[in-house]
matplotlib code that plots the C-alpha trace (Angstrom):
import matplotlib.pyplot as plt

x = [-113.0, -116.8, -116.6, -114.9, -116.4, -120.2, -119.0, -117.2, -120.6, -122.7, -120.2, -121.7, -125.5, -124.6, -123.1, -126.7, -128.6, -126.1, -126.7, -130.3, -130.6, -128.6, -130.6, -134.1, -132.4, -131.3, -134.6, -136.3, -134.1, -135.1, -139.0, -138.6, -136.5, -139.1, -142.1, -140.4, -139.8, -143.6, -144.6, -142.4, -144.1, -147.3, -146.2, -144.7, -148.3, -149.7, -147.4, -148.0, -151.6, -150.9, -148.1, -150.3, -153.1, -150.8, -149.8, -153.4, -153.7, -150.4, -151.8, -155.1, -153.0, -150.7, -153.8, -155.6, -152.4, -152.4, -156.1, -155.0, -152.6, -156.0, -158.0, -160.0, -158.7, -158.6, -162.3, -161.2, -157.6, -159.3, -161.4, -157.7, -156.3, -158.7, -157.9, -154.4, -155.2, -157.2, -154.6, -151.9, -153.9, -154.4, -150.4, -150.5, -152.5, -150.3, -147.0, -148.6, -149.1, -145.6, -144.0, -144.7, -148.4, -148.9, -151.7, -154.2, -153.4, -156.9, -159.8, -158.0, -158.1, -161.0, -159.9, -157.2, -155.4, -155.4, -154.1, -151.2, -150.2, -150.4, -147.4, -149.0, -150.5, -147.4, -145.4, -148.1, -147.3, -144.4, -144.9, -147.5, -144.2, -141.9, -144.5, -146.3, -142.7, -140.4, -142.5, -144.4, -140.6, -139.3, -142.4, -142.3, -138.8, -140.0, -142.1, -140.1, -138.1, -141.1, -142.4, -139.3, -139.5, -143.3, -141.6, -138.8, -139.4, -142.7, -140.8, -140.2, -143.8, -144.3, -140.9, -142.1, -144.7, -141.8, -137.7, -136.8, -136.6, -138.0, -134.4, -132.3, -129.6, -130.6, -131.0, -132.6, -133.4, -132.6, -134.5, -135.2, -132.2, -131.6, -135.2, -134.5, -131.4, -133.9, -135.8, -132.5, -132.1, -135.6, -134.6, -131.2, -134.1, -136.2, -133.3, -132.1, -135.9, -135.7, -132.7, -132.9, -137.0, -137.7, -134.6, -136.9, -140.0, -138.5, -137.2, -140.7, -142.1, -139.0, -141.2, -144.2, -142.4, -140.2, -143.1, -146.2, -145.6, -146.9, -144.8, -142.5, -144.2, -147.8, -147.3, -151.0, -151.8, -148.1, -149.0, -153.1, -150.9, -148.6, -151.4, -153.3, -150.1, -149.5, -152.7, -152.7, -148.8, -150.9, -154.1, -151.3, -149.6, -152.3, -154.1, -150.3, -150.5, -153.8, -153.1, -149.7, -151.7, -154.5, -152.1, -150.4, -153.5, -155.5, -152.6, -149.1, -150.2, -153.2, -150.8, -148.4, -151.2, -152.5, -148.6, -148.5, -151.8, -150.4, -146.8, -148.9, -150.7, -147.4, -145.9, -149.1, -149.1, -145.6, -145.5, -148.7, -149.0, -146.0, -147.5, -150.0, -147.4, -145.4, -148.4, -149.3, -145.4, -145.7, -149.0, -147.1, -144.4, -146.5, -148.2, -144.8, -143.9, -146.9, -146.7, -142.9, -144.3, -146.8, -144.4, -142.1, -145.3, -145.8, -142.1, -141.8, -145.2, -143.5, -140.3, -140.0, -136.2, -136.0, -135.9, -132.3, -131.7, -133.5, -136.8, -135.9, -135.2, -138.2, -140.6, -139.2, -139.9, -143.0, -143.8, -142.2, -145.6, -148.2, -151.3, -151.1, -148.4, -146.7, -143.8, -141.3, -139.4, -137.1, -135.2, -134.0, -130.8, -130.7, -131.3, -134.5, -135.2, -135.8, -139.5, -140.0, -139.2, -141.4, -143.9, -143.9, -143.2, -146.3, -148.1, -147.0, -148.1, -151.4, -152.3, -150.9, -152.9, -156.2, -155.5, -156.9, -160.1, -160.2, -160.0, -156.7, -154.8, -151.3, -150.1, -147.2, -145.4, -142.8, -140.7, -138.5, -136.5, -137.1, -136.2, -135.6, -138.5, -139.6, -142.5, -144.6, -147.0, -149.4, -151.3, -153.1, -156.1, -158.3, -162.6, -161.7, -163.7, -162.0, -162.4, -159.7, -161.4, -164.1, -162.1, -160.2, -156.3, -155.7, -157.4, -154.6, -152.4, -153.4, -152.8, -149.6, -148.5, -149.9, -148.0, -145.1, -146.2, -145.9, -149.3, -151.8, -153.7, -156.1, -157.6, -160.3, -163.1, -165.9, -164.3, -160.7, -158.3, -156.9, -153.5, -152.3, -149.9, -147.5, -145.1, -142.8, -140.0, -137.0, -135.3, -138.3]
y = [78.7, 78.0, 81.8, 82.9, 80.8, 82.0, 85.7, 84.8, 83.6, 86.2, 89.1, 87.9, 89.2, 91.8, 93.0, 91.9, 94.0, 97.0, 96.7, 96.2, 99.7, 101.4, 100.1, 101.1, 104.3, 105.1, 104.1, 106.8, 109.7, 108.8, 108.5, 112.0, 114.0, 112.1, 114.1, 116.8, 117.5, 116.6, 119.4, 121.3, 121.1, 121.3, 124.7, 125.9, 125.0, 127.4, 130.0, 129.8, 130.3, 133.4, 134.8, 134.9, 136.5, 139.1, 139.9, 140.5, 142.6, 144.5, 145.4, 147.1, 148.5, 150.7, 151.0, 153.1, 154.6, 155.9, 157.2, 159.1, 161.2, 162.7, 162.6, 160.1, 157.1, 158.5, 157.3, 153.6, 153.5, 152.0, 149.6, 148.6, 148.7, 145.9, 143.7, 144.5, 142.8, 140.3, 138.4, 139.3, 137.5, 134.3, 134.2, 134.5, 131.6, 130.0, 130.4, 129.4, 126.3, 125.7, 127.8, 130.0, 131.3, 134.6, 136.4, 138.2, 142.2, 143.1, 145.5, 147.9, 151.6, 153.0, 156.6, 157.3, 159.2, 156.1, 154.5, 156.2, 156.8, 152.5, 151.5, 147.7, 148.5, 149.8, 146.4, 145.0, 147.0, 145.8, 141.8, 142.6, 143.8, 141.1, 138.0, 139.1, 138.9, 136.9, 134.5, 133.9, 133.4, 131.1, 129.2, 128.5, 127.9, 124.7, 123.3, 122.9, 119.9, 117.8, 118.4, 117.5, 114.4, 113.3, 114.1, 111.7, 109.4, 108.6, 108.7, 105.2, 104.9, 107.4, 108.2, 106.2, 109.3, 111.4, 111.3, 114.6, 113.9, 116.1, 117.2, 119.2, 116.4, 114.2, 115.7, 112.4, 108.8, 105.8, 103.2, 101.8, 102.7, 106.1, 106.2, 104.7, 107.0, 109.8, 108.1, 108.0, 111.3, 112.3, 110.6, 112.5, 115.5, 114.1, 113.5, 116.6, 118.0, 116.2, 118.4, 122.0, 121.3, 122.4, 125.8, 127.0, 126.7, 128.7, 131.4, 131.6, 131.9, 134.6, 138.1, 137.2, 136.1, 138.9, 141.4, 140.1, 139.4, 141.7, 144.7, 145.0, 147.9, 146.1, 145.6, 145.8, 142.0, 141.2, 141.8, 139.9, 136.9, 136.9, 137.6, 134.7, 132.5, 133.3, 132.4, 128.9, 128.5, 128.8, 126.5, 124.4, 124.2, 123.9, 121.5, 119.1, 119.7, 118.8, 115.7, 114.8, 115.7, 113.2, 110.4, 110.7, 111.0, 108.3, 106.1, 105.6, 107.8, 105.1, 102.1, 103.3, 104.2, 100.4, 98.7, 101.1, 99.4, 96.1, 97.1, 97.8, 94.8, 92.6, 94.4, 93.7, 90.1, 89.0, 87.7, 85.8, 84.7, 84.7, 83.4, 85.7, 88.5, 87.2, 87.4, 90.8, 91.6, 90.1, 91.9, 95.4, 94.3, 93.7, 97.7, 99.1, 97.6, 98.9, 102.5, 102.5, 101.7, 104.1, 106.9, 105.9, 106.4, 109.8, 110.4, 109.4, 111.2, 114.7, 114.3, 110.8, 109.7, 108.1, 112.1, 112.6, 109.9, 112.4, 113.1, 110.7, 107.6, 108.6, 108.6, 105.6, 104.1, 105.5, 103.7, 100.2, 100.1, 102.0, 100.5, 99.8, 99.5, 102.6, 104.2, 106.8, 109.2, 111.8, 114.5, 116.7, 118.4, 120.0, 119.5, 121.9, 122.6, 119.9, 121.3, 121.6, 117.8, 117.2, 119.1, 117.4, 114.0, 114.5, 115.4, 112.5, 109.9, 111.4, 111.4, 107.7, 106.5, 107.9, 105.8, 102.7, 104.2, 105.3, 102.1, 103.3, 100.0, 102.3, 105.3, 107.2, 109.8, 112.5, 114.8, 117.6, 120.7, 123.5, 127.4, 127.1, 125.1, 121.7, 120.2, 117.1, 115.5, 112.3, 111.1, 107.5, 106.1, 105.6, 106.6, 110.7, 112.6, 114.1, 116.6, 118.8, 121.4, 119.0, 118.6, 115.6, 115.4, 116.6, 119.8, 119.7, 119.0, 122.2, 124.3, 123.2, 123.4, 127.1, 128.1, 127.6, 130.5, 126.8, 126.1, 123.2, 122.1, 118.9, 117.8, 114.8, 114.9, 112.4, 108.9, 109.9, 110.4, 112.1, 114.2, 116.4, 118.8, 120.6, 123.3, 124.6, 127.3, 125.4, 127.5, 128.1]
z = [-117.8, -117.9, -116.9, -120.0, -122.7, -121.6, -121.4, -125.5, -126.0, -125.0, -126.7, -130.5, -129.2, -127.5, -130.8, -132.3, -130.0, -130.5, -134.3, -133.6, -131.5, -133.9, -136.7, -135.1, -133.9, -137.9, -138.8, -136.5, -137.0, -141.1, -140.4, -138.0, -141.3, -143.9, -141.8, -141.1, -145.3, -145.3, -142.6, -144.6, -147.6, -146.0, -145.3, -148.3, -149.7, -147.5, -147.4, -151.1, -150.8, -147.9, -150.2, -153.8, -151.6, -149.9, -153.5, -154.7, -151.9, -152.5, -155.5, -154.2, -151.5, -154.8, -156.2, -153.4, -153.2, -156.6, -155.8, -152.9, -154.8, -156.6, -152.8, -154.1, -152.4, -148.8, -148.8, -148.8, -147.0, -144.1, -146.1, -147.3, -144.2, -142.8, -146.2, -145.1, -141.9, -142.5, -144.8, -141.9, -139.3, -142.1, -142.5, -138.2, -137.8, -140.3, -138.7, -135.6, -136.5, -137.3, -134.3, -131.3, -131.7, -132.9, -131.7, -134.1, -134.1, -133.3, -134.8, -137.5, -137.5, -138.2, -140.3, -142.6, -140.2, -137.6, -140.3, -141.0, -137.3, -136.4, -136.0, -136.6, -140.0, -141.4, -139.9, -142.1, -144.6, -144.5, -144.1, -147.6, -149.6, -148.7, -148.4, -151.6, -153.8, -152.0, -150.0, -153.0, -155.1, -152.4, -152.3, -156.0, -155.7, -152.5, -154.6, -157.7, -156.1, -155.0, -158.9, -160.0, -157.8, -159.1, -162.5, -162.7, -160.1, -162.3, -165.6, -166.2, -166.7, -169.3, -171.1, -174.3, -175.0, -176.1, -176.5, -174.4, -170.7, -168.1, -166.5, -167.6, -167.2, -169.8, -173.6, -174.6, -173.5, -175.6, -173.7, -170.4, -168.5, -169.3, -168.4, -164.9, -164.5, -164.8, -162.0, -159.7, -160.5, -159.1, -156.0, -155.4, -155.3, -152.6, -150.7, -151.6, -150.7, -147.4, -146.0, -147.6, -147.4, -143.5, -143.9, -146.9, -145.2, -142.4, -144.7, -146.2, -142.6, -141.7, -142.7, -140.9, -137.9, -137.5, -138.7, -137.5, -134.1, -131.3, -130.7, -127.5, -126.5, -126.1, -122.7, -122.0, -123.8, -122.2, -118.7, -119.6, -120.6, -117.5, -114.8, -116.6, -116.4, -112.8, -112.0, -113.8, -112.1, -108.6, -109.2, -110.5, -107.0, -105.4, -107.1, -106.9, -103.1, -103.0, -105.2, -102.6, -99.4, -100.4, -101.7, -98.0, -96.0, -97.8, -98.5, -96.5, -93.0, -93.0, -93.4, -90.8, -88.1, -89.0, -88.4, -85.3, -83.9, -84.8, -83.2, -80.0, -79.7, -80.5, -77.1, -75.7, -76.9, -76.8, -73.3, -72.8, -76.4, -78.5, -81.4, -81.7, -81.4, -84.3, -86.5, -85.5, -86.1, -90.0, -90.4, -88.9, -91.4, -94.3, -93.7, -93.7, -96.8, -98.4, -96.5, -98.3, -101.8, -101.7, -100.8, -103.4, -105.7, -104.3, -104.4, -108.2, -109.1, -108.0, -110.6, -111.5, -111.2, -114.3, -115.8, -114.5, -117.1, -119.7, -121.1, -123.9, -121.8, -119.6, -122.5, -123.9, -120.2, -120.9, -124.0, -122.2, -119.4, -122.1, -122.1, -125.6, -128.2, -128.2, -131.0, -129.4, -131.7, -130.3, -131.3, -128.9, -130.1, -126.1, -122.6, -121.2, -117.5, -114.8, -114.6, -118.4, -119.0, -115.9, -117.6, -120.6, -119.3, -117.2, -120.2, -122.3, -119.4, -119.0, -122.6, -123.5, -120.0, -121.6, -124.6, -122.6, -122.8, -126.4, -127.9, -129.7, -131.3, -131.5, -129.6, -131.1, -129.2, -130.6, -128.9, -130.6, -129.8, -132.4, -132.0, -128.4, -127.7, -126.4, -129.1, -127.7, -129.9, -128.5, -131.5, -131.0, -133.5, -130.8, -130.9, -129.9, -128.2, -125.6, -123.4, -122.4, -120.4, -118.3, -115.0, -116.7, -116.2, -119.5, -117.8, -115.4, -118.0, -119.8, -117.0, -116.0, -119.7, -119.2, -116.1, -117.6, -120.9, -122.9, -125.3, -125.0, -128.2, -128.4, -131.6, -130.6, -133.1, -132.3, -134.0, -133.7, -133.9, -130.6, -130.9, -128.4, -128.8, -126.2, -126.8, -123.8, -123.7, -122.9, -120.5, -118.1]

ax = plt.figure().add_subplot(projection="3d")
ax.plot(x, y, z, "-o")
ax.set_aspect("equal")
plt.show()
């Protein structure tokens, strides 16, 4: 009976913590879409910026072309041709950012006739056509709902400087409410911003993606990347079996050979002095307990067993033993390889265990699928200066990242903050 009532009574908070979960889990997956609109608009405003510049260009680009029908402008089609370029390797370091980097295409021809014959340039070309018209459309078209936002959202405040209201919805506003329906109206578009927001900023992205990105038959920088890989894949290894041969040698074989001496001298002991033997015994005990929790350090340090749970319990693990207070936000709308959530598990534990010694007061780690990929980002608020490439772990990091054709960026200006950021093909 006692039984029953205390298992009644406990049924009301489990309900509580359910609520609770679902409520922090609601209130992540809204902070993840808010910053994604945000990176979204970020992008628009650059892809803006690339897509007015491509259209300048565009313009020079008819121009010489006009010139050349009268010999005149063969003289400059390579001067073109490297403006052409220039403003396609700007909108490439732009997508990358966002996305899978995109290499830059390299020194432009040098004569007209080079010109004509590249079978980059006239991708280019291409890219300058559609970025300069519809990129630059599309991106007007992004920002019109965040001004329409600032617009009405900001209304109440100044709808007594004239009768018309800003939207198209209203003809007039008689007063305060009508003014604040405005306002609600300005909030439907940011809502409205925060879900069509990321597919436009993709769209704008489409051309240079599709057109900018190295051609399949450019083996030559294909086969650089791969031998490169390889060869991070193998100090990888070895550098892991170095790291697991030490952890045995130094750690559990040492323990055992101590409770095998102290096994020895028990034997040795028991009959003349039993007491003595028993304390060797605990002692021997005592080792092999220590020599078991050491391999089961080892053990978890190779693929820790908490990932067959999946990377988004393991990172929230994780953020449960961080050094300091850590915020987790997942979205991973798939499961990657075993050895890609290793990866990036690995990745997230080193950089949240260097936070102890950055004097960061909050570490916040994200995780997201996108286009096939896995995203990490470690950001904490810590003192910076990092060094990724100083035989720190983070260097081990990078190259295990690497080996797997993933990308390692760290940001860790002198006074912070630190960011790291991981990207990983899912299906390696």
């Amino acid at each position: 009976m006692d039984g029953d009532q205390a298992a009644v009574a406990q049924r009301p908070a489990r309900r509580g913590e359910l609520g609770q979960t679902a409520g922090q889990s609601l209130g992540q997956s809204l902070a993840h879409r808010l910053r994604r609109a945000v990176d979204a608009l970020e992008q628009i405003l650059a892809g803006l910026a690339t897509g007015v510049l491509a259209l300048l260009v565009l313009v020079a680009v008819l121009a010489v072309a006009a010139l050349c029908l009268v010999g005149v402008g063969v003289l400059v089609v390579p001067t073109a041709a490297r403006l052409v370029r220039a403003v396609a390797d700007r909108e490439r370091s732009r997508v990358s950012r966002s996305g899978r980097p995109l290499p830059p295409a390299g020194v432009s021809p040098g004569t007209a006739r080079e010109v004509v014959r590249d079978p980059v340039v006239r991708r280019e070309l291409g890219w300058l056509v559609l970025h300069g018209t519809v990129g630059v459309v599309v991106g007007l078209i992004g920002l019109t709902l965040p001004l329409w936002v600032v617009q009405d959202v900001t209304y109440p405040l100044w709808y007594r400087a004239t009768d018309h209201a800003p939207s198209v919805v209203f003809a007039r506003v008689d007063g305060f409410g009508d003014a604040l329906l405005v306002a609600l109206l300005g909030l439907a578009f940011a809502a409205l911003f925060v879900a069509v927001g990321p597919a436009v900023a993709r769209l704008q992205s489409w051309p240079g993606r599709a057109l900018l990105a190295p051609l399949g038959g450019d083996l030559t920088r294909r086969v650089a990347e791969l031998v490169s890989t390889r060869a991070a894949a193998l100090d990888a290894h070895a550098a892991e079996l170095r790291r697991i041969e030490r952890s045995l040698h130094d750690g559990s074989q040492n323990r055992l050979v101590a409770a095998n001496v102290l096994i020895g001298a028990a034997r040795r002991a028991v009959v003349r002095d039993p007491a003595t033997a028993d304390e060797l015994l605990e002692k021997a005990q005592a080792a092999t307990e220590q020599a078991l929790a050491e391999l089961r350090g080892v053990v978890r340090s190779i693929l820790p067993p908490v990932l067959d749970r999946g990377l988004a319990e393991a990172l929230h693990g994780l953020a449960v033993g961080s050094p300091v207070p850590c915020v987790v936000a997942v979205d991973l709308a798939e499961r990657c390889a075993a050895s890609v959530e290793a990866t990036a598990y690995f990745a997230a534990a080193e950089a949240v265990s260097n936070t102890r010694h950055s004097g960061a007061r909050q570490v916040r780690v994200d995780a997201r699928t996108v286009a096939g990929e896995l995203r990490l980002r470690v950001a904490d608020d810590g003192h910076g200066g990092a060094d990724g490439r100083s035989g720190s772990g983070l260097t081990g990091i990078r190259r295990r990242v690497e080996a797997y054709d993933g990308t390692f960026r760290l940001d860790s200006p002198a006074g912070g903050p630190t960011t790291v950021e991981v990207a990983l093909p899912c299906g390696s």
